[in-house]
C-alpha positions as CSV (number, residue, x, y, z in Angstrom):
1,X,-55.8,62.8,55.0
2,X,-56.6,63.4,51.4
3,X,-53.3,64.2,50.4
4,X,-51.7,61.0,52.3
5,X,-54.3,58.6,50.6
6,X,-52.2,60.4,47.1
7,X,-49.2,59.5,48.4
8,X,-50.2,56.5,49.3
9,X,-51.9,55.7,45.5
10,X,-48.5,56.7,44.0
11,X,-46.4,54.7,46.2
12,X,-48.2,51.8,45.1
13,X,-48.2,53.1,41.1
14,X,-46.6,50.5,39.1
15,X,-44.4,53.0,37.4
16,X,-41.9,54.9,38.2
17,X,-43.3,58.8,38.9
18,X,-40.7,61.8,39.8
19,X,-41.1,65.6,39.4
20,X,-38.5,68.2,38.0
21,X,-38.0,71.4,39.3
22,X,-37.5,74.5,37.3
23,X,-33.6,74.2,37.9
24,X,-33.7,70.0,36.3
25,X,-33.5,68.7,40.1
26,X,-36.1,65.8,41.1
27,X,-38.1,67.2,43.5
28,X,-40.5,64.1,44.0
29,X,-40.1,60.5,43.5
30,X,-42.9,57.6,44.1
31,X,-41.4,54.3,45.9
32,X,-41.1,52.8,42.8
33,X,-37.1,54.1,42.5
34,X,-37.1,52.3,45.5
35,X,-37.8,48.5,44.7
36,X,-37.1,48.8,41.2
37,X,-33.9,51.1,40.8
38,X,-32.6,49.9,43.9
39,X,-32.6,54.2,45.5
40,X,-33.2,55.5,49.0
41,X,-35.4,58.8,48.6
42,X,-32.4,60.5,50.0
43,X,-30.4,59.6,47.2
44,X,-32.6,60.5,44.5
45,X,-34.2,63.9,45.5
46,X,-32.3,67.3,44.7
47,X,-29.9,65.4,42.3
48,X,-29.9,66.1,38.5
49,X,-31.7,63.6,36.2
50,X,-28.6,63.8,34.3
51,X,-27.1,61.5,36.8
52,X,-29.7,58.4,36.7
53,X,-29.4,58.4,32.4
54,X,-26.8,56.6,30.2
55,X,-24.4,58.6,28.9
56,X,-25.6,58.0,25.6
57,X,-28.7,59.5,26.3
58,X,-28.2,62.6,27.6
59,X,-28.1,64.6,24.4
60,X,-31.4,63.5,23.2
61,X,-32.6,63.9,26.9
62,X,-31.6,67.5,26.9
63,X,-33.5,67.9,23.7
64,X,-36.7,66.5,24.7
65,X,-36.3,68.9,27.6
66,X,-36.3,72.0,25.7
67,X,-39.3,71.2,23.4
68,X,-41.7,71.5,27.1
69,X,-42.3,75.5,26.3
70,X,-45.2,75.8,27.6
71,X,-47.7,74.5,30.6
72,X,-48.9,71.6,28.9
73,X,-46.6,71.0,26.3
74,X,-45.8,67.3,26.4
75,X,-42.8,64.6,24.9
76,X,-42.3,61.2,25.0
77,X,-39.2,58.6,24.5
78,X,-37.1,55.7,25.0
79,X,-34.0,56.0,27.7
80,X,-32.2,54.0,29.8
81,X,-32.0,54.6,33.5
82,X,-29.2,53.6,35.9
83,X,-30.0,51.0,38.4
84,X,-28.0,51.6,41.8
85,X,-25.9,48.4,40.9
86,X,-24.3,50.0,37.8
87,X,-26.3,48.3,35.4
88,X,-29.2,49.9,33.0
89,X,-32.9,49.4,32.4
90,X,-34.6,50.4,29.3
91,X,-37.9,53.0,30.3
92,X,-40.3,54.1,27.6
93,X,-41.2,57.9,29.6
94,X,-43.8,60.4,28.9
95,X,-43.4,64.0,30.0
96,X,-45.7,66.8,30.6
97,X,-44.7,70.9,31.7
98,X,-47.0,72.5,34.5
99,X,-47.3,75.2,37.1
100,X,-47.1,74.9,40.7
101,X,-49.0,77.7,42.5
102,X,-46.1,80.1,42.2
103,X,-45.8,79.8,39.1
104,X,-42.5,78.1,38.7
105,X,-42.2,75.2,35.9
106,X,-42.7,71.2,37.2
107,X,-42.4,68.6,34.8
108,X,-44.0,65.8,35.8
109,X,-42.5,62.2,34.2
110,X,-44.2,58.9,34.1
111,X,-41.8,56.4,33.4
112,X,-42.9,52.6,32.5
113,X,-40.0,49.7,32.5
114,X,-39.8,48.1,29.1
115,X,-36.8,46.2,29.6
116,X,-38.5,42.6,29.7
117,X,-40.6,43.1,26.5
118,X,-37.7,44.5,25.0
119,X,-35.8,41.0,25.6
120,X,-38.9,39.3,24.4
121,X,-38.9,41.0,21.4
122,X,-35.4,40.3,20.7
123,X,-35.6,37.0,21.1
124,X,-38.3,36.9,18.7
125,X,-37.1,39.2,16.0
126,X,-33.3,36.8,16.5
127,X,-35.6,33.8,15.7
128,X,-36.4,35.0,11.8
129,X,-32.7,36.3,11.6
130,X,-30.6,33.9,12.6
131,X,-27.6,36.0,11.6
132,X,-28.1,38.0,15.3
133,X,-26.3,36.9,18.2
134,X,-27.4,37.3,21.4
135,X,-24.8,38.7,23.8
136,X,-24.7,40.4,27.0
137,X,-24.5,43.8,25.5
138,X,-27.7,43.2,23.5
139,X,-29.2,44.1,26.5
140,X,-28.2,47.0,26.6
141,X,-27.4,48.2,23.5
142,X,-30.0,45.8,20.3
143,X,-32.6,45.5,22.1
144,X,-32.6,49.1,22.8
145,X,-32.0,49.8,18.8
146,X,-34.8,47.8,18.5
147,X,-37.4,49.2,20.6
148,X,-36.4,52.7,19.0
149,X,-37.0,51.0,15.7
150,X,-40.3,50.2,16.4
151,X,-41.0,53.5,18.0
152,X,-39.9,55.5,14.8
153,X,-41.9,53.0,12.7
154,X,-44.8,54.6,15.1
155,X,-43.9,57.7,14.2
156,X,-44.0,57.1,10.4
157,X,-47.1,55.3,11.0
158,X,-48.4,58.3,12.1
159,X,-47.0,60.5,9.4
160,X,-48.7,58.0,6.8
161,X,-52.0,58.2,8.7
162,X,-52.5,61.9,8.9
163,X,-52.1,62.3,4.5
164,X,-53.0,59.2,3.7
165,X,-56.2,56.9,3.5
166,X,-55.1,53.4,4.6
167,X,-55.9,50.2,4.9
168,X,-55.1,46.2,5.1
169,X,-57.0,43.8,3.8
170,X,-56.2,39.6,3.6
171,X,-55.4,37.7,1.6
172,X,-59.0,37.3,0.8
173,X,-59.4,40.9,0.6
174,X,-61.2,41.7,3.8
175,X,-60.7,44.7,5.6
176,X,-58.6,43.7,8.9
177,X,-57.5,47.6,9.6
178,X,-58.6,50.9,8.1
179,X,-57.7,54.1,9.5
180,X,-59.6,57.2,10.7
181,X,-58.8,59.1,7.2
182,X,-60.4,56.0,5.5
183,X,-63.6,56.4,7.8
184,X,-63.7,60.1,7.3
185,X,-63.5,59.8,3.3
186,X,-65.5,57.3,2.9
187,X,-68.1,57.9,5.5
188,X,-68.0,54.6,6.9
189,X,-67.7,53.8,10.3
190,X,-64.6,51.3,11.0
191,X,-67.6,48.6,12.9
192,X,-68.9,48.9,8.9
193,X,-65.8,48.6,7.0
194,X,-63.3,45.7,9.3
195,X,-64.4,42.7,7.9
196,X,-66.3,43.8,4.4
197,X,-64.9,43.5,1.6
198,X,-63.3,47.0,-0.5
199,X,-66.4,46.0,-3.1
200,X,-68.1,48.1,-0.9
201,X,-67.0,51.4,-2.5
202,X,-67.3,50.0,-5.8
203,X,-68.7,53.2,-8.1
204,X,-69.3,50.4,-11.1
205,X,-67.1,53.3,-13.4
206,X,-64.1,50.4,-13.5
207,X,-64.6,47.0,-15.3
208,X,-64.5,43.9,-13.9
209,X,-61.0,43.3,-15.5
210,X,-59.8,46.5,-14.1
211,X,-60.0,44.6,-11.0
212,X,-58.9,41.5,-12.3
213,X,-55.6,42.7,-13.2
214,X,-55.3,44.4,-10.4
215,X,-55.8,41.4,-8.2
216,X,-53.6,38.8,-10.2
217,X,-50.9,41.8,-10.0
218,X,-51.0,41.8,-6.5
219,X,-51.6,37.9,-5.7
220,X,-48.6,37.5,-7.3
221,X,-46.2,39.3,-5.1
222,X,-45.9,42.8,-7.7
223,X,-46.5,46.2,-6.3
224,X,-50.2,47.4,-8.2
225,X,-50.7,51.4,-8.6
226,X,-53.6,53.5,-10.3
227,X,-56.3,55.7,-10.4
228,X,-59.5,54.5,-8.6
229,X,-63.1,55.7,-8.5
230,X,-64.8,55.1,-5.4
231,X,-68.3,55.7,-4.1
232,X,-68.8,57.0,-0.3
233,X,-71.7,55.9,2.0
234,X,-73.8,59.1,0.9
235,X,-73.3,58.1,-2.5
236,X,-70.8,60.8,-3.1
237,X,-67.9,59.7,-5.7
238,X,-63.9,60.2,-4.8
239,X,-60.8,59.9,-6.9
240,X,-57.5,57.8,-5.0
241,X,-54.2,57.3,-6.6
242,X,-53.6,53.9,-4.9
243,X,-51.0,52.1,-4.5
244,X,-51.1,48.3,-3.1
245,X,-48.6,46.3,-1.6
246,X,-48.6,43.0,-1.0
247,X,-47.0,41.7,2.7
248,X,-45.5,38.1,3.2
249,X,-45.7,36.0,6.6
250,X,-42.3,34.5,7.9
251,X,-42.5,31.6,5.6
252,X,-43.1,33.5,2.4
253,X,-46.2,33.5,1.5
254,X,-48.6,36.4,1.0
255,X,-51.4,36.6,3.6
256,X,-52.2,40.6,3.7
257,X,-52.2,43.6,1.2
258,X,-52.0,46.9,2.8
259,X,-53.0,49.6,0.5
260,X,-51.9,53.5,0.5
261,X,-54.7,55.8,-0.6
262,X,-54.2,59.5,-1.6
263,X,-57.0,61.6,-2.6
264,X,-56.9,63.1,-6.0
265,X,-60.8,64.4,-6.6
266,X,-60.4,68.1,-6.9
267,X,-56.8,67.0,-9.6
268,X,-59.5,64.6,-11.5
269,X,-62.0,67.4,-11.3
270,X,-60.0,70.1,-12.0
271,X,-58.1,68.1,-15.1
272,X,-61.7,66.9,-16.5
273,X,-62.6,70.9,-16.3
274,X,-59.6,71.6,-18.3
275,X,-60.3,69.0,-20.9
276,X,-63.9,70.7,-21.3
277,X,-62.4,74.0,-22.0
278,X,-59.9,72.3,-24.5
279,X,-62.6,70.7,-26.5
280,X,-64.9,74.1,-26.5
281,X,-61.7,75.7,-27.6
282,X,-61.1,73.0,-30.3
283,X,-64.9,73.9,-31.8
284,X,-64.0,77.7,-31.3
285,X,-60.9,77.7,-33.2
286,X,-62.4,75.3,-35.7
287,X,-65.3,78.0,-36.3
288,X,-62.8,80.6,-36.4
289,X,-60.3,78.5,-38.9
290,X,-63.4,77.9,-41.2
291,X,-64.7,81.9,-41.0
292,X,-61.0,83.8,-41.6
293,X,-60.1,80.9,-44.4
294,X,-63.6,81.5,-46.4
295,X,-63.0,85.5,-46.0
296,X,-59.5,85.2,-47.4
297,X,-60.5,82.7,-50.4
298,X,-63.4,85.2,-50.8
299,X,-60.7,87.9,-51.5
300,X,-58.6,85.7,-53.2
301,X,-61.6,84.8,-56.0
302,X,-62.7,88.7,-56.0
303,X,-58.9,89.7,-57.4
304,X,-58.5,87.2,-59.5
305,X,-62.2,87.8,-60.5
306,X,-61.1,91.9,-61.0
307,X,-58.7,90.4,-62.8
308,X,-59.8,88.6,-65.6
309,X,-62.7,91.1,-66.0
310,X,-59.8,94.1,-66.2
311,X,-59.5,95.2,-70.1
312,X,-56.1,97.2,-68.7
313,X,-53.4,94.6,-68.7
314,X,-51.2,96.4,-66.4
315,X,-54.2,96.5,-63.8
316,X,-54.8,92.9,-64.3
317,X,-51.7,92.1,-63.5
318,X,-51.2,93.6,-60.3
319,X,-54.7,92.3,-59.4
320,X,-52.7,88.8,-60.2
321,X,-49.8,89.9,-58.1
322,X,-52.3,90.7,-55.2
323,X,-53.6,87.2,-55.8
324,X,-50.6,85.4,-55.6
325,X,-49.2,88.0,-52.0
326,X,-52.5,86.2,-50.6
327,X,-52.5,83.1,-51.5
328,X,-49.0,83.1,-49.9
329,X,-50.7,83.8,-46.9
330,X,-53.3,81.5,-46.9
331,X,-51.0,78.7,-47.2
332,X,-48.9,80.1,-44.3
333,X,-52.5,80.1,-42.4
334,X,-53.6,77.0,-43.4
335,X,-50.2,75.4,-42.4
336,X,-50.7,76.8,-39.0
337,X,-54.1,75.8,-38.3
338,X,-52.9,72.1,-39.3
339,X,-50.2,71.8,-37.1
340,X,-49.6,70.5,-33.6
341,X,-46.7,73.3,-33.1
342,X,-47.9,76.4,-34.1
343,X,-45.2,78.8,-33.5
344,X,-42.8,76.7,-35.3
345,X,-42.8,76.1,-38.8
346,X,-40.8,74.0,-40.7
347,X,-39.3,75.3,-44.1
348,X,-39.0,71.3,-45.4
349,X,-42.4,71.1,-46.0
350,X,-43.8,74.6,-45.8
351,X,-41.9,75.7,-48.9
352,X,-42.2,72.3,-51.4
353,X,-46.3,72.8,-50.6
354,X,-46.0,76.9,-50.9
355,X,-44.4,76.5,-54.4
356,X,-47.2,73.9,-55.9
357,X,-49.7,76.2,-55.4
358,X,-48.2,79.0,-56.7
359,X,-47.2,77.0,-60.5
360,X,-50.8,75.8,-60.4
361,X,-52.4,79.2,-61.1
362,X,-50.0,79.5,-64.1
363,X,-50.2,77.6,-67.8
364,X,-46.8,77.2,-68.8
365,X,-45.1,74.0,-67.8
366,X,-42.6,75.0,-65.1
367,X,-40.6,72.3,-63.3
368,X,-39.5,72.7,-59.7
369,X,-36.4,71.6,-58.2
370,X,-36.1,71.8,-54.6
371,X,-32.7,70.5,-52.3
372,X,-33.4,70.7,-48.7
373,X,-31.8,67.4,-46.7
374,X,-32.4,68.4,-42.4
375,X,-35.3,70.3,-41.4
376,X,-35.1,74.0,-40.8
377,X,-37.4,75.2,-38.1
378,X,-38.1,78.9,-38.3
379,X,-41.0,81.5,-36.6
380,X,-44.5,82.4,-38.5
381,X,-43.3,85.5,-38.8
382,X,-40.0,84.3,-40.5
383,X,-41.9,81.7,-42.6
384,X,-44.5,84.7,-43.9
385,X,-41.7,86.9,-45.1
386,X,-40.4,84.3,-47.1
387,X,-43.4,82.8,-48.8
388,X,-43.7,86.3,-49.9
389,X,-40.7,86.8,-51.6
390,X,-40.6,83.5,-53.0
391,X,-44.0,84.1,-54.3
392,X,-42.4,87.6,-55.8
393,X,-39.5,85.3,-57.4
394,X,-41.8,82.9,-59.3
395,X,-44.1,85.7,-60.5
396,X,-40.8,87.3,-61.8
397,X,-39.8,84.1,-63.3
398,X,-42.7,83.5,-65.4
399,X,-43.5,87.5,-66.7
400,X,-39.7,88.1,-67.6
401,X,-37.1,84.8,-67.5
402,X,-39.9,82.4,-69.1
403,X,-41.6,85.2,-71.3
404,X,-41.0,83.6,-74.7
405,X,-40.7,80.5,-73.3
406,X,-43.7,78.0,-72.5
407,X,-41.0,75.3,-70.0
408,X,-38.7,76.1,-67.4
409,X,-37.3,75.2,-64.2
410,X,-36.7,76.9,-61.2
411,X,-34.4,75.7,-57.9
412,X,-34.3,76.4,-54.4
413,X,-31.5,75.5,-52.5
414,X,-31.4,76.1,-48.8
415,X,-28.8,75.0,-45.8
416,X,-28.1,76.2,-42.3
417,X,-24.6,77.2,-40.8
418,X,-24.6,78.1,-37.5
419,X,-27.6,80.5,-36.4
420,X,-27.8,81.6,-40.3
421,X,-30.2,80.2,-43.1
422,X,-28.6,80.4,-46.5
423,X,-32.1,80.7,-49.6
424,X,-30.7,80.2,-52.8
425,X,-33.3,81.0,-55.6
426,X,-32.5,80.4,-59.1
427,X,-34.2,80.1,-63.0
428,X,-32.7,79.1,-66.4
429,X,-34.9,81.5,-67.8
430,X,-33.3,85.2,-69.6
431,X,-30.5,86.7,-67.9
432,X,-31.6,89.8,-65.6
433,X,-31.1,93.1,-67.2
434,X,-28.5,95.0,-66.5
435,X,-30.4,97.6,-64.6
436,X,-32.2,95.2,-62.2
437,X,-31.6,96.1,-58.6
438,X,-33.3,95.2,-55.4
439,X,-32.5,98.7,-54.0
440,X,-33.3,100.5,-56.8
441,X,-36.5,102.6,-55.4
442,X,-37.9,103.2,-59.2
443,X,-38.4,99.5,-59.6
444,X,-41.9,98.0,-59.2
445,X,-43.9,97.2,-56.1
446,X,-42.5,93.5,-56.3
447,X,-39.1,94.4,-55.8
448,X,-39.9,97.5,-52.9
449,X,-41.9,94.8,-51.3
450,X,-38.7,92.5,-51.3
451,X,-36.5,94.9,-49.8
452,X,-38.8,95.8,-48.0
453,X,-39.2,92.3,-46.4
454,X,-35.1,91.3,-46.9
455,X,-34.8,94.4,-44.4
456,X,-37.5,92.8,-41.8
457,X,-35.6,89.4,-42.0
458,X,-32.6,91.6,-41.1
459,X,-30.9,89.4,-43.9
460,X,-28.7,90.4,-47.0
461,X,-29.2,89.8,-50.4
462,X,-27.0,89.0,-53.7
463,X,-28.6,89.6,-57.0
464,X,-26.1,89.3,-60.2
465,X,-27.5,91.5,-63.2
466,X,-26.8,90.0,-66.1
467,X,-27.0,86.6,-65.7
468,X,-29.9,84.2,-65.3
469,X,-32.0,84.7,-61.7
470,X,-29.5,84.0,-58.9
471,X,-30.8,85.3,-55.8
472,X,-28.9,84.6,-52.6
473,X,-30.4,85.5,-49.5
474,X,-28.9,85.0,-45.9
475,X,-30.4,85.6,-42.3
476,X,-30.6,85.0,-39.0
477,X,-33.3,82.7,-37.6
């Protein structure tokens, strides 16, 4: 009795309800195949449900068929079914994979005829385009493209719900829809936010012509996108990159914004995190700066102090020449510290600067000459070894070319061809004697230290002894 008062209940279901077999045969059909379809239960059951779908859809049928793995497992989609006259209707089905008592696979299908809202929405969707035609095939082919249309735009819509916070708002802008990510981030219920105004979550961090702009943007027709910081219902604060789009009616006008929320707190927080670390590291480095500069000018006044208290002249002159190696190295350092790129250095203005100190520590009246037209970009390292053997050229200039002479001039000259700079280093002081070498090991400290520094620079020098100071020095940067 129970299980005829079933039957009876799905005879009289207003959809269409059949059962597959583990082998794809229909096994059950409600009466609905019957007056809708046109079938006697005779010809339906133990046939194939290949043979009641348009061709068309068999593929994606088949598909849909292999995603139901498991007891449970469900699918859904749009299809058209054969009427027994030839012609097709349009069903929207949903299926679901169970287990009869032996255990075999069932897959139940609901089925729900969609054909006349399908017409109804064609209709209205050829009104706004008057382009579309209406034909007998629309019936079975556009108003079928349409209806898959709108259920991929469900799909999407679902997409966009689960990542982003949503909602639409009138023209006014009163919330007509939010959805549940927008209730669960803002703890608002939906009954609290449809109808109220987005003011709600106003954190009072934005101005008023924040929002201003935002809303004459919007109002007229443009696409608005920012940063926004909102306050929750528990008072909490949350960071959205939004992006608003206004939506026009039929005739043009704007009546609705919708606008696409994605949550950015923990990127806000972890950014404003960073920026604390940067400025404690701005104050560390400027403490560090200020300490290794006043240790290195403290040496710096201590030679030169040893220096001019040194009765021996040879000894006060290589307290001078210590002097000079370290103030070469506090300008590189100093040059460093200033600059927004400090592993690259640029020779242009590292070398003008490097030389003006140098010729102020000395009396005579020594003019500098220095031809340099593209910037040459070179490594601290590269940039130290050079200030150093240009601060070994002047001192050489001024004990030996400019000895018995209280002017002179001095000229650098430097180019790049290829991956090589070319330093050309000159004086029109005395000639060099005859016996000057840079590889001679029983010259001074000075010239070791050159060769020395030449060889790190993996470079190769010219020196002509003999004539005035002409030293030519190529390497690779």
């Amino acid at each position: 009795m129970i299980q005829t008062n079933y039957v009876d209940l799905l005879s009289n279901f207003p959809d269409l309800i059949c059962e597959i077999d583990d082998l794809e045969k229909i096994c059950y059909v409600n009466s609905y195949h019957k007056h809708r379809l046109g079938y006697e239960q005779d010809e339906v059951l133990g046939r194939s449900v290949d043979d009641f779908f348009h061709p068309d859809d068999r593929n994606e049928l088949r598909t849909k068929i292999s995603y139901l793995q498991k007891p449970g497992s469900e699918t859904k989609g749009i299809w058209r079914i054969a009427h027994k006259n030839g012609n097709f209707l349009t069903f929207e089905c949903r299926s679901k994979l169970s287990a009869d008592s032996n255990g075999k696979k069932r897959i139940v299908v609901i089925a729900r005829d969609i054909t006349e809202d399908l017409e109804s929405d064609f209709k209205l969707h050829s009104k706004s385009n008057p382009k579309i035609q209406v034909t007998s095939n629309l019936h079975y082919q556009s108003f079928f493209e349409l209806k898959m249309s709108q259920f991929e735009f469900s799909q999407l819509k679902f997409a966009f719900d689960e990542h982003a916070v949503i909602s639409i708002t009138n023209k006014n802008g009163d919330i007509s829809y939010a959805n549940d990510r927008f209730c669960e981030i803002s703890k608002y219920s939906r009954e609290e936010l449809i109808g109220n105004n987005h003011r709600l979550l106003n954190s009072r961090f934005h101005s008023s012509d924040f929002f201003k702009r935002m809303y004459n943007m919007i109002q007229n027709g443009f696409v608005w996108n920012g940063e926004i910081r909102n306050r929750a219902k528990d008072g909490s604060i949350y960071w959205v990159n939004a992006t608003i789009v206004p939506l026009r009616s039929i005739d043009g006008n704007i009546n609705r914004f919708v606008a696409l929320h994605t949550l950015i707190t923990r990127t806000i927080e972890s950014e404003e995190k960073v920026r604390q670390l940067l400025r404690e590291k701005e104050l560390l480095l400027q403490e560090v700066h200020h300490r290794i500069k006043n240790n290195l000018f403290s040496v710096f006044s201590l030679l030169k102090m040893q220096a001019s208290f040194s009765s021996d002249s040879h000894l006060k002159e290589q307290f001078d020449e210590a002097a000079g190696r370290l103030r070469s190295m506090m300008a590189l350092y100093d040059r460093l510290y200033r600059s927004e790129s400090p592993n690259e250095i640029d020779l242009k203005e590292y070398i003008p600067n490097l030389v003006r100190q140098i010729l102020s520590t000395y009396t005579k009246n020594i003019k500098f000459d220095f031809l340099l037209d593209v910037s040459i970009i070179v490594k601290p390292e590269i940039a130290n070894s050079l200030g150093i053997i240009l601060n070994e050229l002047i001192c050489n200039s001024v004990k030996h070319s400019f000895l018995h002479k209280e002017d002179g001039q001095i000229r650098i000259q430097m180019q790049k061809e290829d991956q090589q700079i070319l330093f050309l280093y000159s004086d029109d002081g005395e000639p060099l004697p005859d016996s000057y070498s840079i590889e001679n090991i029983d010259q001074g400290f000075g010239i070791k230290l050159m060769n020395l520094l030449v060889q790190q620079l993996k470079g190769k020098v010219n020196v002509n002894p003999g004539e005035s100071v002409q030293f030519n020095l190529q390497f690779p940067n």
